[in-house]
N, CA and C atoms as an extended XYZ file, in Angstrom:
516
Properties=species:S:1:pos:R:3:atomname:S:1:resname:S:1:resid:I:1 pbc="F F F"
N         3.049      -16.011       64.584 N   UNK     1
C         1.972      -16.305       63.658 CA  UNK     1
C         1.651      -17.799       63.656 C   UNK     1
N         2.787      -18.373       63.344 N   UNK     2
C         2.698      -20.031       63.768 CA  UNK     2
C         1.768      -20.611       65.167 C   UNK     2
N         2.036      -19.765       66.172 N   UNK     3
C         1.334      -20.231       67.545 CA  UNK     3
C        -0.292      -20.182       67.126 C   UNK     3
N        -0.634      -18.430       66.465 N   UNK     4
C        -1.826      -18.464       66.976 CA  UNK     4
C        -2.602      -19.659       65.828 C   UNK     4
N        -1.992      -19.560       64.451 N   UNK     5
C        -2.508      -20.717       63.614 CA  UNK     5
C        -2.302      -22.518       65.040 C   UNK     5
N        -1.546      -22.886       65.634 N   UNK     6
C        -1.583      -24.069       66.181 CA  UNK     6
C        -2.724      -23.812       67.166 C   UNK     6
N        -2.824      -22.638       68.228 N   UNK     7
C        -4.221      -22.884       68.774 CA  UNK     7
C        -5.256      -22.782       68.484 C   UNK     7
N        -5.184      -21.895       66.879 N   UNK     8
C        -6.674      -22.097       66.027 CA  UNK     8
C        -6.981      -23.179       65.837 C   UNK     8
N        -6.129      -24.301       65.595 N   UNK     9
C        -6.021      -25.815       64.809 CA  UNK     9
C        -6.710      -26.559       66.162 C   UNK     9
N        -5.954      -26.339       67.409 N   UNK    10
C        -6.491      -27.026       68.880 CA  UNK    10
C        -7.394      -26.197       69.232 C   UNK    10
N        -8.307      -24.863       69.038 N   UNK    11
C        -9.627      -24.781       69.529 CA  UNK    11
C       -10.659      -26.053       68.629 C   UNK    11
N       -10.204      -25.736       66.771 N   UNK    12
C       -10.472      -26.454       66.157 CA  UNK    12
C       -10.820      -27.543       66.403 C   UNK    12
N       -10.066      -28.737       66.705 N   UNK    13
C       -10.226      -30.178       67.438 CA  UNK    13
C       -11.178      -30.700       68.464 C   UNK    13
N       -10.723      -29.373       69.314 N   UNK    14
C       -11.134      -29.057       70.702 CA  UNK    14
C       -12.701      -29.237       70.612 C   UNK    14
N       -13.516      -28.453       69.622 N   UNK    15
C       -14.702      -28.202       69.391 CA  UNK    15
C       -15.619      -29.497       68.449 C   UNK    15
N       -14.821      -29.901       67.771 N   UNK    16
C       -14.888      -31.275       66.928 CA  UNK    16
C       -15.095      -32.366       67.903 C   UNK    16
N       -14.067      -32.013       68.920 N   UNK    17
C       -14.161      -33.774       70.082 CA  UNK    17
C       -14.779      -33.352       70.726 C   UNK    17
N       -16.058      -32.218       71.519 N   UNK    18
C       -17.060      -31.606       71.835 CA  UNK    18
C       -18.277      -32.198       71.300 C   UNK    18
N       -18.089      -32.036       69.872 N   UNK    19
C       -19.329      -32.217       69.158 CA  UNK    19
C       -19.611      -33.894       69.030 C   UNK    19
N       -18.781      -34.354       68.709 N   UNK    20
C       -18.765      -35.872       68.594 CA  UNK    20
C       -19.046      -36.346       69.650 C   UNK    20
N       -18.378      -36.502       70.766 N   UNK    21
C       -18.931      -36.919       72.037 CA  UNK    21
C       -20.244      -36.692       72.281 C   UNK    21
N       -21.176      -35.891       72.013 N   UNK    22
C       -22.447      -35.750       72.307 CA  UNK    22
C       -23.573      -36.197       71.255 C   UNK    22
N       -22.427      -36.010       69.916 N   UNK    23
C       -23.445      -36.744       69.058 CA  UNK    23
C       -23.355      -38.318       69.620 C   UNK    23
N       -22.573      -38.810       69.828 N   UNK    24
C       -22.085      -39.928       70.069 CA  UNK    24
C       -23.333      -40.800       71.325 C   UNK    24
N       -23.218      -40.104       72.232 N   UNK    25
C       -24.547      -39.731       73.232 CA  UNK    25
C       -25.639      -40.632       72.648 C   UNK    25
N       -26.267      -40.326       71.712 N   UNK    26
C       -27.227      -40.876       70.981 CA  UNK    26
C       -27.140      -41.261       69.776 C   UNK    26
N       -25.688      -41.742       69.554 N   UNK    27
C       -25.823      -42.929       67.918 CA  UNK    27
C       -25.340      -44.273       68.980 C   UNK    27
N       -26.921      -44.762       69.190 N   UNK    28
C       -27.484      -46.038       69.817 CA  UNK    28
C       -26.607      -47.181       68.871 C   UNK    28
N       -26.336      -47.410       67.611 N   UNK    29
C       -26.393      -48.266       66.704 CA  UNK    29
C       -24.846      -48.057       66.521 C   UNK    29
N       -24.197      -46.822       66.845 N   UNK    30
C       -22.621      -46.782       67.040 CA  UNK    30
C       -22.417      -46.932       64.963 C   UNK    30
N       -23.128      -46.231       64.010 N   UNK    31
C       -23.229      -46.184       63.089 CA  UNK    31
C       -22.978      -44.530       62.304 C   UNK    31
N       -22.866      -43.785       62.988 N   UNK    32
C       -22.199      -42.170       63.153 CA  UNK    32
C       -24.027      -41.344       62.700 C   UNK    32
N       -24.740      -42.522       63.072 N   UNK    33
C       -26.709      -41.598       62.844 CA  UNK    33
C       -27.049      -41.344       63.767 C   UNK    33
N       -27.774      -40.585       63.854 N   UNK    34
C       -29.029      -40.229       65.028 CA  UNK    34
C       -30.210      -39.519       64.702 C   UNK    34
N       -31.243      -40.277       65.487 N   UNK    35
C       -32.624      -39.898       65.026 CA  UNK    35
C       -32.802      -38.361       65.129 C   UNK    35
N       -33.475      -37.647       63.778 N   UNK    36
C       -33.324      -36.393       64.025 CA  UNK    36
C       -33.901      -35.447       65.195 C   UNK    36
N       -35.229      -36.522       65.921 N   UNK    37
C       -35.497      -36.442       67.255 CA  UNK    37
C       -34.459      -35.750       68.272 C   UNK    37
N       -33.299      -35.878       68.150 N   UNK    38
C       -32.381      -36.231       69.051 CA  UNK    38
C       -31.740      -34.898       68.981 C   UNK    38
N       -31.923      -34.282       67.390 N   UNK    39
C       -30.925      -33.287       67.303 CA  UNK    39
C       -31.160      -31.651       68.368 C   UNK    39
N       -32.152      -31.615       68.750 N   UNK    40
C       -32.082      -30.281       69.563 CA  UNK    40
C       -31.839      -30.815       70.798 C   UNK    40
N       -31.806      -31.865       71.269 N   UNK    41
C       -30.899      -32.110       72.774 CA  UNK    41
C       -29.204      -31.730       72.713 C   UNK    41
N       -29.195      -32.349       71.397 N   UNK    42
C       -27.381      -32.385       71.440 CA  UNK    42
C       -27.098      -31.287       71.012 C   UNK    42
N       -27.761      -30.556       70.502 N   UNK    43
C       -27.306      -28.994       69.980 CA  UNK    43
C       -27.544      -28.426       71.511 C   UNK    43
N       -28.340      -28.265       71.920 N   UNK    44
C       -28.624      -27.849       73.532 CA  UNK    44
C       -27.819      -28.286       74.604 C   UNK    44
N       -27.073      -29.373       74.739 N   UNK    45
C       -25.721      -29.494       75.294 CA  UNK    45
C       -25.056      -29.247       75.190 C   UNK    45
N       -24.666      -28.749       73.650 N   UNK    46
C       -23.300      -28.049       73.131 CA  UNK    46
C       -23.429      -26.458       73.868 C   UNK    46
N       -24.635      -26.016       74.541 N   UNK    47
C       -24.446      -24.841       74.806 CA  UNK    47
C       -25.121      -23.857       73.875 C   UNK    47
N       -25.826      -24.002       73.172 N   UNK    48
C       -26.624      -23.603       72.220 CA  UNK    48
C       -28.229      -23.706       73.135 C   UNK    48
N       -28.633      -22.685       72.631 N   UNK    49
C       -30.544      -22.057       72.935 CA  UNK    49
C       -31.076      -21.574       71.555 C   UNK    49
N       -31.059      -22.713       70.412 N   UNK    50
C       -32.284      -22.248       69.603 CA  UNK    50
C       -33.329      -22.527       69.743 C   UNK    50
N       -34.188      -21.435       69.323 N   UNK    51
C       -35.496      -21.518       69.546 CA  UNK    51
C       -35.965      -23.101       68.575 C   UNK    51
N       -37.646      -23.394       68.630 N   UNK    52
C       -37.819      -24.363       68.035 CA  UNK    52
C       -37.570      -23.962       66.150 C   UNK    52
N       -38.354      -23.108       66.076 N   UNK    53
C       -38.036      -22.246       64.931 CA  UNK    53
C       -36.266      -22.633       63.988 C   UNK    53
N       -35.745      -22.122       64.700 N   UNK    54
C       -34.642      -22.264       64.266 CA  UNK    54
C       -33.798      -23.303       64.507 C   UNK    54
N       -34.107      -24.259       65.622 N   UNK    55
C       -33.682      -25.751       65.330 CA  UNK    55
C       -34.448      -26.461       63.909 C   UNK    55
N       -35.752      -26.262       63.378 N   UNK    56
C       -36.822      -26.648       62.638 CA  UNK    56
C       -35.261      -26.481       61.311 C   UNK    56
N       -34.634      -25.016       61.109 N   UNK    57
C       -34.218      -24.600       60.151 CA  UNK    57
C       -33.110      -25.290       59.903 C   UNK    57
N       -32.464      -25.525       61.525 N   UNK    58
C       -31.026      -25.982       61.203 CA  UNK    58
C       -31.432      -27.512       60.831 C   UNK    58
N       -32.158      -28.034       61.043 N   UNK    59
C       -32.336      -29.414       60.996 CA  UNK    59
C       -33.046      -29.754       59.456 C   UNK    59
N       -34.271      -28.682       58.961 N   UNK    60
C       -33.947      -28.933       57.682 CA  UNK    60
C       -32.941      -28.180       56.403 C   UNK    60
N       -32.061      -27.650       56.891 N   UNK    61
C       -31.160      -27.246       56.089 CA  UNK    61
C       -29.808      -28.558       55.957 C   UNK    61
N       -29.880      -29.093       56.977 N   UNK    62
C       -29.080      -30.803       57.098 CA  UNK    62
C       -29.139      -31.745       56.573 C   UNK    62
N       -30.718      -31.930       56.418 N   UNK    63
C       -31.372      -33.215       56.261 CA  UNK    63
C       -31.479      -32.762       54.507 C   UNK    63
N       -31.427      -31.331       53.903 N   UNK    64
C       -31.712      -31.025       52.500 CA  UNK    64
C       -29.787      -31.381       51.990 C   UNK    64
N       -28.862      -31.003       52.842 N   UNK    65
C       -27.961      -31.131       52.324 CA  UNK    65
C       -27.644      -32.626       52.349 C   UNK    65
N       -28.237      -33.724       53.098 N   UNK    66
C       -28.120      -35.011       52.971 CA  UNK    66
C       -29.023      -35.847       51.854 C   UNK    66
N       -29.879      -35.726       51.654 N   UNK    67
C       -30.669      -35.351       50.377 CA  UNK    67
C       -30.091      -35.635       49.118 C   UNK    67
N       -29.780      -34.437       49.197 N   UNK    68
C       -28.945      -34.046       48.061 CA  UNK    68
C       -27.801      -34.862       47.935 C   UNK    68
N       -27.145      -35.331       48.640 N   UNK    69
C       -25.823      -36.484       48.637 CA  UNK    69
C       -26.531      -37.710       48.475 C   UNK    69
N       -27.431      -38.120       49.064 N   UNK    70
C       -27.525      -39.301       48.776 CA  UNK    70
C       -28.386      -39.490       47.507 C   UNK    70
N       -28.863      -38.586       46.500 N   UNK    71
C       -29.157      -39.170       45.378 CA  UNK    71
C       -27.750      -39.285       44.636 C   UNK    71
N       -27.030      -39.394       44.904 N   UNK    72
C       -25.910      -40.096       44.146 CA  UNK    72
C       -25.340      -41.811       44.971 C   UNK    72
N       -25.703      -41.851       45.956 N   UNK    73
C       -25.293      -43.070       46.121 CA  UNK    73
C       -26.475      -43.261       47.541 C   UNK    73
N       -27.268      -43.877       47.421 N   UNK    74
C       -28.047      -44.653       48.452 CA  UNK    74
C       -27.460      -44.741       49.902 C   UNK    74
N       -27.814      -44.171       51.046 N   UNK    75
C       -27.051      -44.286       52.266 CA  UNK    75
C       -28.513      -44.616       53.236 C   UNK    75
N       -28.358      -44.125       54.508 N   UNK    76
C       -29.475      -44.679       55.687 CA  UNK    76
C       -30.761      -44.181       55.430 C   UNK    76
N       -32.195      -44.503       55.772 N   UNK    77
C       -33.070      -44.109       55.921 CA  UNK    77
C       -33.089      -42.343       56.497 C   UNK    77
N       -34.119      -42.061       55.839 N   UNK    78
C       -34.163      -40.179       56.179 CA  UNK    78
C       -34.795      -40.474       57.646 C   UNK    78
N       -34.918      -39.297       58.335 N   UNK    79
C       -35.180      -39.502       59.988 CA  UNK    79
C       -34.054      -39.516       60.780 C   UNK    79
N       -32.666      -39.891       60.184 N   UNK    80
C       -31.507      -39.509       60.702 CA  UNK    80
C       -30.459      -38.364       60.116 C   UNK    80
N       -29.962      -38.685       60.962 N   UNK    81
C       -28.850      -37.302       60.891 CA  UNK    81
C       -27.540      -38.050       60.768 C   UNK    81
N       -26.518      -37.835       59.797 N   UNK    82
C       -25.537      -38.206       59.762 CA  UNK    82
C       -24.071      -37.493       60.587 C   UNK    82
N       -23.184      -38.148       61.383 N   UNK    83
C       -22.120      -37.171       61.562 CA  UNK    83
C       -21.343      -36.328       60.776 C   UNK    83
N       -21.016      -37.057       59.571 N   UNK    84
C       -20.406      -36.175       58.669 CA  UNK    84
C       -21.135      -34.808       58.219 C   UNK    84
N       -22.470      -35.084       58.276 N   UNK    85
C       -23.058      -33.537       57.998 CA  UNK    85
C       -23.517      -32.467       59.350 C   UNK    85
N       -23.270      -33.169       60.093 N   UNK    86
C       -23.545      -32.709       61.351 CA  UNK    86
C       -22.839      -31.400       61.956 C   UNK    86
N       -21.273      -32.441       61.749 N   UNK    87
C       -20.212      -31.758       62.277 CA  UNK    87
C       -19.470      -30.597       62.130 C   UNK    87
N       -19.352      -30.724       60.808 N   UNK    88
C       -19.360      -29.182       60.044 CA  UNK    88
C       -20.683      -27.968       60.293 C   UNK    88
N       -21.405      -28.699       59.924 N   UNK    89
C       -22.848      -27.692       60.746 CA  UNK    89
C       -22.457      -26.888       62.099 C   UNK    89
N       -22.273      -27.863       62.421 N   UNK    90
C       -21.852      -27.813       64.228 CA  UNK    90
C       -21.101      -26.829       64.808 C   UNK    90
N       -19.489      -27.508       63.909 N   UNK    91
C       -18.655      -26.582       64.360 CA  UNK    91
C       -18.707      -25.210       63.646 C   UNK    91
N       -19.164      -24.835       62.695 N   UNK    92
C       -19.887      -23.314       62.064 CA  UNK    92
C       -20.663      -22.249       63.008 C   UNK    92
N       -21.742      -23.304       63.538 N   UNK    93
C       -22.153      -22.629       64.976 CA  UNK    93
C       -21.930      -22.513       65.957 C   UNK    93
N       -21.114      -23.311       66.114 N   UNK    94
C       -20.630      -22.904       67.303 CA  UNK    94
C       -19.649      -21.488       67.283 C   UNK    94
N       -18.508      -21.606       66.310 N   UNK    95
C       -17.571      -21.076       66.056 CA  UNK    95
C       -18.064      -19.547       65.876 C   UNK    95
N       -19.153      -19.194       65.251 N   UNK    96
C       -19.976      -18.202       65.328 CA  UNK    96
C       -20.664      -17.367       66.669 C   UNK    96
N       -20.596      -18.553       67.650 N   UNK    97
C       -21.025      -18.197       68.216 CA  UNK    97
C       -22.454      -17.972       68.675 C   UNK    97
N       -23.515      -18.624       67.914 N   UNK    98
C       -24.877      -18.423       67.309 CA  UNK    98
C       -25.908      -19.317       67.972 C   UNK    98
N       -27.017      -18.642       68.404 N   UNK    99
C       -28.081      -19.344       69.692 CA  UNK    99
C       -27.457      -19.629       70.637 C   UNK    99
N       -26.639      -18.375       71.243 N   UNK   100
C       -25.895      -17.925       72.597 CA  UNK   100
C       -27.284      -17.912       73.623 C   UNK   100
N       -27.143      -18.633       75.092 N   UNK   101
C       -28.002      -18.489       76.013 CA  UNK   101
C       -28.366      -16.491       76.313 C   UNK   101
N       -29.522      -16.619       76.573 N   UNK   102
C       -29.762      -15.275       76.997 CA  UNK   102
C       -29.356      -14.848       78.341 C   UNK   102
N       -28.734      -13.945       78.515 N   UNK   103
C       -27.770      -13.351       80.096 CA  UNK   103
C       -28.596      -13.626       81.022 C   UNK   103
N       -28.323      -13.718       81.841 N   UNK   104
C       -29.030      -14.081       83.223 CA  UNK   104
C       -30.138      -12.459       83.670 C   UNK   104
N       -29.430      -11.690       83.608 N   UNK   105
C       -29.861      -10.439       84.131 CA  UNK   105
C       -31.487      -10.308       83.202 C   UNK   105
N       -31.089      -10.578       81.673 N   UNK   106
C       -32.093      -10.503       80.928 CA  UNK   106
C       -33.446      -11.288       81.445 C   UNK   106
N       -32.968      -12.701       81.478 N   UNK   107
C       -34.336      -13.671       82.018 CA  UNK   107
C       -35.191      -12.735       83.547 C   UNK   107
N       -33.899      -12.461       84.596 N   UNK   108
C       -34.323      -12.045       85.685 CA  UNK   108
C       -35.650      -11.467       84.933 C   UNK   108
N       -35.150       -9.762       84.651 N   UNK   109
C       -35.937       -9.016       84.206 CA  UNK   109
C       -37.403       -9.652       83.686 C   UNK   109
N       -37.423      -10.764       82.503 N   UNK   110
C       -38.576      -11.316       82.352 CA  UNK   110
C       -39.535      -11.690       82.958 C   UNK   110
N       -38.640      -12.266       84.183 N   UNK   111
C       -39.781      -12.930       85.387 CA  UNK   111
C       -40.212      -11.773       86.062 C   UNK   111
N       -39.463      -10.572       86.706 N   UNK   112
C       -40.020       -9.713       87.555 CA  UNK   112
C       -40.824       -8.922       86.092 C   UNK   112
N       -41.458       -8.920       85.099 N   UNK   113
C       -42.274       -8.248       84.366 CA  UNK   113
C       -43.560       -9.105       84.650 C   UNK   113
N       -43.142      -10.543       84.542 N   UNK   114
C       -44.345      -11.403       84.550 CA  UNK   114
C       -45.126      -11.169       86.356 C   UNK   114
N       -44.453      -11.046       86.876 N   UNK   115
C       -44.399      -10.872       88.784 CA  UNK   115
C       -45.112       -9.427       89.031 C   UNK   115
N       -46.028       -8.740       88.832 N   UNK   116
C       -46.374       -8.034       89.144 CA  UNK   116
C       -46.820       -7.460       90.150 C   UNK   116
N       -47.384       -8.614       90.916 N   UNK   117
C       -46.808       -8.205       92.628 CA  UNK   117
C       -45.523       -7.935       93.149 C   UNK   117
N       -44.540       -7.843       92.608 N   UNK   118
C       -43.714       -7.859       92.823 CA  UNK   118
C       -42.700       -8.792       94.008 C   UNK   118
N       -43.421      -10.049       94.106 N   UNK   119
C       -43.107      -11.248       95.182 CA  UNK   119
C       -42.026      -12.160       94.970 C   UNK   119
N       -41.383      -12.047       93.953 N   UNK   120
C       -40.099      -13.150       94.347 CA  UNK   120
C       -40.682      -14.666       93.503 C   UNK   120
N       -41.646      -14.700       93.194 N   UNK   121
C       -41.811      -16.164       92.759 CA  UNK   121
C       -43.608      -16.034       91.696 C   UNK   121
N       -43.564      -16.876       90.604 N   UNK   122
C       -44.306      -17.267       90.059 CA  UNK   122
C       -45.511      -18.419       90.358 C   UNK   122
N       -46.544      -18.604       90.737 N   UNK   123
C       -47.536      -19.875       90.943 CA  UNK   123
C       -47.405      -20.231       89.771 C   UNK   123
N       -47.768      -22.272       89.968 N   UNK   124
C       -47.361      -23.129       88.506 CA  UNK   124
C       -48.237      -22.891       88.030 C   UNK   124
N       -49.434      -22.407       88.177 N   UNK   125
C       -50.456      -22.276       87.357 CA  UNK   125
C       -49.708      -20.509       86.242 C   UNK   125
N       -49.597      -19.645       87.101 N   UNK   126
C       -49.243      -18.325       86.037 CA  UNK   126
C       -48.216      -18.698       85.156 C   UNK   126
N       -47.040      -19.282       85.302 N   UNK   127
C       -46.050      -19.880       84.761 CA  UNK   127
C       -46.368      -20.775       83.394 C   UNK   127
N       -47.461      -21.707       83.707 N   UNK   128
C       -48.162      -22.401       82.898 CA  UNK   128
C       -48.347      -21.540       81.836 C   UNK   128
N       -49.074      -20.379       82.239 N   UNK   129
C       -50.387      -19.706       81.090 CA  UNK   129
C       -49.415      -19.153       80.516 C   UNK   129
N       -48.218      -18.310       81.258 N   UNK   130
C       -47.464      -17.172       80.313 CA  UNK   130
C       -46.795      -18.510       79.388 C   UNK   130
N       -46.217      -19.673       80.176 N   UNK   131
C       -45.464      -20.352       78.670 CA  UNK   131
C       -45.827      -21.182       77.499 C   UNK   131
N       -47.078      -21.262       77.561 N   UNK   132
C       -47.918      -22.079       77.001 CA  UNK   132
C       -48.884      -21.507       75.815 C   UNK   132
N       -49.569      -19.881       76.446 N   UNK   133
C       -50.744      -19.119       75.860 CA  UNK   133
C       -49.977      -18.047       74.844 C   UNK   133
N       -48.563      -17.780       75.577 N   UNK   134
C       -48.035      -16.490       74.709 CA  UNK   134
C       -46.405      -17.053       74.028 C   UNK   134
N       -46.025      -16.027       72.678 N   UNK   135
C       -45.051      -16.182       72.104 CA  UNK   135
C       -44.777      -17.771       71.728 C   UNK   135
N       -43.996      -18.181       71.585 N   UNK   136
C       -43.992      -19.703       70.967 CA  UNK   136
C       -43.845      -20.541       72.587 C   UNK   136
N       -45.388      -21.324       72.007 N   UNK   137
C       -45.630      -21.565       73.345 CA  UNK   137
C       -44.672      -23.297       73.630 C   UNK   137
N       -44.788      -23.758       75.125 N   UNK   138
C       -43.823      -24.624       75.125 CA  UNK   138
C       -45.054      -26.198       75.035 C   UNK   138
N       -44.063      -26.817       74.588 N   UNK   139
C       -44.857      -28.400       74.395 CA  UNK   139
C       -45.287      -28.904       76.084 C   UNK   139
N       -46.394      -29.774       75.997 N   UNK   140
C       -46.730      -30.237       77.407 CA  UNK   140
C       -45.196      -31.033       78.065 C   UNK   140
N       -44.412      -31.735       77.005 N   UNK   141
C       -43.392      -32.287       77.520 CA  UNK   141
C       -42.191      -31.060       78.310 C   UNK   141
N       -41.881      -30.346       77.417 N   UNK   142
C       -40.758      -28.811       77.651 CA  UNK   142
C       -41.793      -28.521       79.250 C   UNK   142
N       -42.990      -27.937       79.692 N   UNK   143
C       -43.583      -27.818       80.777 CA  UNK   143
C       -43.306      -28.777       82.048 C   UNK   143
N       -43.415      -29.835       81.668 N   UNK   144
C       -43.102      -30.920       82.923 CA  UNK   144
C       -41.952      -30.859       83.136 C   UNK   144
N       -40.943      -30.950       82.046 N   UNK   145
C       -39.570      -30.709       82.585 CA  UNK   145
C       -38.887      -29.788       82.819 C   UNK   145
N       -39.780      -28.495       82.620 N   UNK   146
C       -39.576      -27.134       83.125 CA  UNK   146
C       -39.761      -27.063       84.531 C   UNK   146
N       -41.085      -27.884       85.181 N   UNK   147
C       -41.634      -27.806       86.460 CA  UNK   147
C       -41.300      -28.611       87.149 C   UNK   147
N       -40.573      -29.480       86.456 N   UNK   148
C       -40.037      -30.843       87.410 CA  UNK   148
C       -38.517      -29.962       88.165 C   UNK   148
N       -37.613      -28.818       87.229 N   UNK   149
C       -36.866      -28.336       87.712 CA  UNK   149
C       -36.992      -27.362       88.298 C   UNK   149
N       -38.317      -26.492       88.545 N   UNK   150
C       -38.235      -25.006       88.903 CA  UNK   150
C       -39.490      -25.086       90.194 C   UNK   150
N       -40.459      -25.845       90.085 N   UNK   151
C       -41.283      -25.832       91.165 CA  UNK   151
C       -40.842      -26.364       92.113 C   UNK   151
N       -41.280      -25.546       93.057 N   UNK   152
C       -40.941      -26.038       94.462 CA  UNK   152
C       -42.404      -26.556       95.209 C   UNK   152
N       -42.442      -27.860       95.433 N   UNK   153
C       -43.467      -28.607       95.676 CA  UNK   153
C       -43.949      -28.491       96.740 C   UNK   153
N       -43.439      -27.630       98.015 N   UNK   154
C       -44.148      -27.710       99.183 CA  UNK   154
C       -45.342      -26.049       98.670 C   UNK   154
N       -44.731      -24.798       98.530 N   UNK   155
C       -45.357      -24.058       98.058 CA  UNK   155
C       -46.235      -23.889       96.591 C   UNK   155
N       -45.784      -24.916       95.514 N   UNK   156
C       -45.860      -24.564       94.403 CA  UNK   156
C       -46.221      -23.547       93.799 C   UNK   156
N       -44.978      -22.739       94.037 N   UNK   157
C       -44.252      -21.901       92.751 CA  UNK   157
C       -43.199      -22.150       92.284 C   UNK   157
N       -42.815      -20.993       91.929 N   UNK   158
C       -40.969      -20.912       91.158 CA  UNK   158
C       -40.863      -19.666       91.818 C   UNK   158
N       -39.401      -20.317       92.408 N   UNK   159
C       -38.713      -18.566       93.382 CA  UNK   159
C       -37.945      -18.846       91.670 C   UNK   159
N       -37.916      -17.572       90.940 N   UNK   160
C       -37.090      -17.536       89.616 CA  UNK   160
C       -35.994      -16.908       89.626 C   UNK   160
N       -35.391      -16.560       90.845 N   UNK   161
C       -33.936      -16.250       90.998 CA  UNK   161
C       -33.767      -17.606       91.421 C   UNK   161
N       -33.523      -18.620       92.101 N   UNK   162
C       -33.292      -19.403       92.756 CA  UNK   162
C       -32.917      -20.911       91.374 C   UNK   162
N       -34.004      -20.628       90.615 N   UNK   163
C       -34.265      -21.006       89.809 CA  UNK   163
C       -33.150      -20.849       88.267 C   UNK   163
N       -33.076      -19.381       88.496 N   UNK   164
C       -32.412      -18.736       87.549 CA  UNK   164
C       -30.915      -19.317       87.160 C   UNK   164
N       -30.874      -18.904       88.677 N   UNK   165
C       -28.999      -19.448       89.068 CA  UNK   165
C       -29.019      -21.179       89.305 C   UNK   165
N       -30.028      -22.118       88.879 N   UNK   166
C       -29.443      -23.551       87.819 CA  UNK   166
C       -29.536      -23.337       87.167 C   UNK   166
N       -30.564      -22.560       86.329 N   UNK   167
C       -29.903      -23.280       85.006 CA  UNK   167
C       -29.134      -22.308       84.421 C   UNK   167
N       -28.726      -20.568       84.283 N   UNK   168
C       -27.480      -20.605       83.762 CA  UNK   168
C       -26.478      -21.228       82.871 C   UNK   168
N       -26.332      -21.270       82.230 N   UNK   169
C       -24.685      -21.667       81.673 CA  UNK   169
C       -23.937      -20.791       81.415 C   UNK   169
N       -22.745      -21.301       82.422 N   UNK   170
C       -21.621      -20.212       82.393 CA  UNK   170
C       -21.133      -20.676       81.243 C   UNK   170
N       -20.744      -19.518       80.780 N   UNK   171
C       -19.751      -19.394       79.563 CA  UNK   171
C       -18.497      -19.494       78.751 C   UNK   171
N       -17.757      -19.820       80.380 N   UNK   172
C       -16.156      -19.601       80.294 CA  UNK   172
C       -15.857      -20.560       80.356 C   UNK   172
């Protein structure tokens, strides 16, 4: 019983010196803040895929619980994110398990729905329209750096298996 409580304690840590290191990433000022700008990159390194939606939530459910602390004692300008409220956030979701990447097999499937020729690859222009026109569409910035990784510039398309298998994140 003792063991599995000590590797609960060291996943514990484990996931804490995870989170810090990346918040860390971007507290420029080495002051434990970061612009709340910042916060769906570092949640997205941790291995996390929330939608914008639900980064919107986690980020103001943070910024309300910081709020709320600092009308008792005056701390940094709002626009940041503190570590101390971060981290606990953090390690909750993670620990949960929660805005898990979608399986590989799943995305496949997406692209060969969008592929109706059934050809192996998307033109940047169709790619464009489906991510842009439908469901929550992506920002002009999320697009360039979608196409900066998935187009292939001599043909321009996306082979989306090819594609598929970077970006992945394995799990284990």
């Amino acid at each position: 019983m003792a063991d599995d409580k000590d590797s609960g304690e060291m996943r514990l840590q484990e996931i804490q010196k995870k989170i810090k290191d990346a918040f860390e990433v971007f507290d420029h000022e080495s002051n434990d803040t970061v612009d709340v700008r910042e916060i769906g990159t570092i949640i997205r390194s941790l291995g996390c895929c929330p939608s914008e939606g639900e980064l919107h939530d986690l980020i103001a459910e943070d910024l309300l619980s910081q709020v709320s602390s600092r009308m008792v004692e005056e701390e940094e300008p709002t626009g940041y994110i503190r570590l101390e409220k971060f981290l606990p956030m953090m390690v909750k979701v993670l620990l949960e398990r929660r805005y898990r990447p979608i399986p590989e097999d799943l995305l496949l499937q997406a692209f060969e729905v969008l592929d109706s020729a059934k050809e192996g690859f998307l033109t940047k222009e169709e790619l464009v329209k489906y991510m842009t026109e439908e469901g929550e569409p992506f920002t002009q910035e999320e697009m360039e750096e979608m196409l900066s990784a998935a187009l292939d510039p001599e043909t321009n398309t996306i082979q989306y298996r090819d594609y598929l298998a970077m970006m992945v994140i394995d799990e284990n």
